[in-house]
C-alpha positions as CSV (number, residue, x, y, z in Angstrom):
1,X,12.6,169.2,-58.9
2,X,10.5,167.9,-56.3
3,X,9.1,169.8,-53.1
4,X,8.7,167.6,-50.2
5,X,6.2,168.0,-46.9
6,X,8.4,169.4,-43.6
7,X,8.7,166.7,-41.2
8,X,8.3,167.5,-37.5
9,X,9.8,166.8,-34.6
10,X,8.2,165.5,-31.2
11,X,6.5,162.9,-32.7
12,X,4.4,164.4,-36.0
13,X,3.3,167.5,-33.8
14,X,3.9,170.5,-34.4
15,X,5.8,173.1,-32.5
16,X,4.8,177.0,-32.0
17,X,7.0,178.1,-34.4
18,X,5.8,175.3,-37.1
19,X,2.6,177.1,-36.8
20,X,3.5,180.1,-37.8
21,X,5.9,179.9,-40.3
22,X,5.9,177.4,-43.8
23,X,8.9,175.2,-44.4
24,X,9.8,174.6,-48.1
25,X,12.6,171.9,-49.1
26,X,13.6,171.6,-52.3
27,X,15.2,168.8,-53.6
28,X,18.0,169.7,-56.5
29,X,17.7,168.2,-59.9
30,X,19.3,164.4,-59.9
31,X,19.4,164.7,-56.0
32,X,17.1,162.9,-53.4
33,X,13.3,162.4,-55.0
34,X,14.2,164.7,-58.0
35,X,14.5,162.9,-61.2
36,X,18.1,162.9,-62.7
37,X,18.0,165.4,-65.9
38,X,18.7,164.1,-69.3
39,X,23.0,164.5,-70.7
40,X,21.0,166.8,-73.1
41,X,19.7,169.4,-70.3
42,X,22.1,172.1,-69.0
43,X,22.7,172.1,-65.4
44,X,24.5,175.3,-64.4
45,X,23.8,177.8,-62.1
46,X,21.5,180.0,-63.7
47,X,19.1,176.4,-64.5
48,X,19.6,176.2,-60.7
49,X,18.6,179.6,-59.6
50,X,15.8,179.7,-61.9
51,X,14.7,176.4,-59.9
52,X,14.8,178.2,-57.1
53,X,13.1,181.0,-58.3
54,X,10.4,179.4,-59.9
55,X,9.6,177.0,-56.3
56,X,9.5,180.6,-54.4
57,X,6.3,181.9,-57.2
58,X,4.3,178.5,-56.8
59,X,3.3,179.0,-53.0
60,X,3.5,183.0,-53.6
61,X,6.6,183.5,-51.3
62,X,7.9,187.5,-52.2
63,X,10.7,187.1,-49.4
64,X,12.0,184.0,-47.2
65,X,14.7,183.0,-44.7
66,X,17.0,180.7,-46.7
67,X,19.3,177.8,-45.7
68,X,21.6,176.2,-47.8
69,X,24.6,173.5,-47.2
70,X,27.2,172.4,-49.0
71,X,26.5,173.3,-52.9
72,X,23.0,174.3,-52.1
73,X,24.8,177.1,-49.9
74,X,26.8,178.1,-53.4
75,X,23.3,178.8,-55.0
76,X,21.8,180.6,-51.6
77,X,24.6,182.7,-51.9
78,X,24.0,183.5,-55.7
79,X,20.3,184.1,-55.1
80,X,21.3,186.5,-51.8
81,X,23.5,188.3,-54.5
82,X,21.3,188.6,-57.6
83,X,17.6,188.7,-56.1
84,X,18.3,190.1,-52.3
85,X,14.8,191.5,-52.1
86,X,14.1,187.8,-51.9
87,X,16.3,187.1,-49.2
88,X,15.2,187.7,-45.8
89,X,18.1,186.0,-44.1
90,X,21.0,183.7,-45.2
91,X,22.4,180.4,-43.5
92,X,25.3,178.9,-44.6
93,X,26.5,175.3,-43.5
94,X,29.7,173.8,-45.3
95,X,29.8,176.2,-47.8
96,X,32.7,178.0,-49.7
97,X,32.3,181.0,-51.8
98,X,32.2,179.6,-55.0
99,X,34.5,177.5,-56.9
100,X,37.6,178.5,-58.8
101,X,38.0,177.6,-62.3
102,X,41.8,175.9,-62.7
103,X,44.3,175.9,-65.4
């Protein structure tokens, strides 16, 4: 799991809203500068939410706005339902609500 710096727009500056408020990206295990986790680890969702979870203690966040897309939105979703004192807002973008097991 890696956290990576916010980039800004207009040129490196910030804006007024930058300035008052603290962007956090997270960057799921095996995807973008996160290392890809071992056959032997288990990746489910409650690994994933505990990511999640564990990146909101280090910089001491109690409650945030969250975005997710895609899968991420599956596990925004999950955390909105299990820990919704965490959850200030929720943002979905290309998200379903959850996936169906077949058969």
């Amino acid at each position: 799991m890696t956290l990576t710096p916010p980039r800004f727009a207009q040129g490196g500056r910030q804006s007024r809203r930058q300035r008052y408020a603290v962007v956090v990206r997270l960057d799921l295990r095996g995807h973008g500068a996160s290392q890809v986790p071992p056959e032997s680890s288990t990746l489910d969702m409650a690994r994933l939410m505990a990511d999640v979870e564990e990146l909101l203690v280090h910089p001491g966040v109690e409650a945030c706005h969250v975005v997710g897309n895609s899968g991420e939105g599956y596990i925004a979703q999950n955390l909105a339902m299990k820990a919704p004192e965490k959850v200030k807002s929720l943002m979905l973008f290309g998200s379903t609500a959850g996936l169906r097991k077949r058969g």
